[in-house]
N, C-alpha and C positions, 0 to 999 in steps of 0.2 A: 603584287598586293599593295606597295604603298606609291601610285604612281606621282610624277612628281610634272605634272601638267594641269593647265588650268580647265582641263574637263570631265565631263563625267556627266552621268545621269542624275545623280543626284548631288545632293549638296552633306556636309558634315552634319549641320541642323538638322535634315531628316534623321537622323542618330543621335545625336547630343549636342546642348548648347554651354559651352563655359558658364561658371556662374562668378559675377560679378566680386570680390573681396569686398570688406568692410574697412575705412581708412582708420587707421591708426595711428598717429603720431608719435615719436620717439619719448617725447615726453608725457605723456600717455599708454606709453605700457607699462606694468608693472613685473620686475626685472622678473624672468624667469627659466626655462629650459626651449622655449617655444619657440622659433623662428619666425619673425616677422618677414615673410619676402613680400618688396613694394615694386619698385621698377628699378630695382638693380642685379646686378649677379651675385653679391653675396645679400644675407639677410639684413639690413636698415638696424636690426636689434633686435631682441629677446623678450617674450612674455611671458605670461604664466599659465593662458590658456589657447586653446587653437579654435578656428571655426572651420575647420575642413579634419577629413576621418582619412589617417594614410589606406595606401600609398595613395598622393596626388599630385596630380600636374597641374604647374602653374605656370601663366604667361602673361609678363612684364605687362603693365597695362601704359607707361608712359616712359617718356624720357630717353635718354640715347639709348638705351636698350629695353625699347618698346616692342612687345615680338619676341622676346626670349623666352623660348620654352625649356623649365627647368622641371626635374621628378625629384620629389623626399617622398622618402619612406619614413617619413617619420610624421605625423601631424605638424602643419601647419598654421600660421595665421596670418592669412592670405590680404593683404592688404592695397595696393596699388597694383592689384595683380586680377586674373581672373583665373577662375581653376574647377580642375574635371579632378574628382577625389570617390573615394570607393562607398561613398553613403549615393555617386549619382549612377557607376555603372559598376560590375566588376571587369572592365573590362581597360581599365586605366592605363594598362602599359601597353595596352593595341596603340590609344589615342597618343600617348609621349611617343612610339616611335614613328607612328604617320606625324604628326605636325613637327617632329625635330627631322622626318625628311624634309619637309615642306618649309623649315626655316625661313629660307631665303625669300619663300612664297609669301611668307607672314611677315617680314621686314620689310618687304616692298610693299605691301598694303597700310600701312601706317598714314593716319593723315593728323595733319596740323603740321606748318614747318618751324614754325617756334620752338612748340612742345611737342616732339611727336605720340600718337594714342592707337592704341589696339583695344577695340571696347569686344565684348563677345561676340556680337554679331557679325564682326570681321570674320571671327573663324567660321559661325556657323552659314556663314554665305560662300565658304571654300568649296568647290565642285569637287565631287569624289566619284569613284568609278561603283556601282552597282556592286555590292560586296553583301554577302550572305550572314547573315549573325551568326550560322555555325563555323563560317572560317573566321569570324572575331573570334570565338570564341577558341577553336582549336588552336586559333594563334597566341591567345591568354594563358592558354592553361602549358604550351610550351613553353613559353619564356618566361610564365613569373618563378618558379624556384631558381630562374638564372636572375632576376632582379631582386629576388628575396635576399641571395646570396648577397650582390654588390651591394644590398642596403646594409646585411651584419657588419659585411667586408670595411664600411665606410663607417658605422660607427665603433667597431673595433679600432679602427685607426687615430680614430679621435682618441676612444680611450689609454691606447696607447701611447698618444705623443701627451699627453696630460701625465702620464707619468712617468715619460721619458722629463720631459720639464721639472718634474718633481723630483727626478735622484740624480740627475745630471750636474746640478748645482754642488748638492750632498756629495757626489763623489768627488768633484775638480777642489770642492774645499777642505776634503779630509774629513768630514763629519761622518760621511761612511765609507767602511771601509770591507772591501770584498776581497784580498789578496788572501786572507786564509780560505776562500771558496775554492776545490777541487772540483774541477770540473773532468 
């Protein structure tokens, strides 16, 4: 299903084209819960609003990791990036697991050797194998309660060490104290 050669009948573009971010500057956002992802692997900084509807995938639009394709479940604000997000298809965790096969397909197409760039039509000129929209689709509707999952999964864990951060201090300095807790 996701083969990982440069041929096919058709092209990715015949299905869908990445849509371009809007840039942002770090001094320029206004601080918020939002992820800005630009051309790196963690988010640049934080806003307050997104221009992409989760889940979405985004791919790195410059720089040493130009070609990264990353998924949030969570709204983003897609900035040095370009991204397939659930206002374009519902079909958004087909496209993260064909292009995160095809990684290495998408980091060798990068051009500029200063600054390297993946603008969308890198991806939507990737040759894909003749694929049916009902096998996108049966393959959608498998795996997203497994993606729904890892996105609780991962914002749980945030929640989590946020408040491992917050009583950890409290405990090592005796401000609180759990020895009378029967467990």
């Amino acid at each position: 299903m996701f083969p990982n050669t440069s041929s096919g009948d058709k092209f990715i573009g015949d299905f869908i084209t990445p849509k371009r971010g809007k840039n942002l500057l770090s001094k320029n956002a206004i601080l918020g819960d939002v992820p800005v992802v630009a051309g790196g692997l963690e988010p640049s900084t934080y806003h307050n609003v997104s221009n992409t509807q989760a889940p979405v995938l985004a791919i790195s639009a410059s720089g040493a990791n130009a070609g990264y394709v990353s998924l949030w479940n969570t709204p983003i604000w897609s900035s040095d990036s370009s991204y397939i997000d659930s206002s374009m298809t519902n079909d958004v965790y087909f496209w993260y697991v064909l292009l995160k096969k095809r990684q290495t397909e998408i980091f060798d197409t990068q051009t500029g050797s200063a600054q390297p760039h993946i603008y969308p039509q890198h991806i939507a000129t990737m040759p894909i194998t003749n694929i049916s929209n009902d096998d996108i689709s049966t393959f959608t509707n498998t795996v997203t309660p497994i993606f729904e999952r890892i996105g609780h999964n991962k914002a749980e864990n945030i929640r989590l060490s946020a408040l491992r951060d917050t009583l950890l201090p409290k405990l090592m300095s005796g401000e609180l104290d759990v020895s009378d807790i029967d467990l």
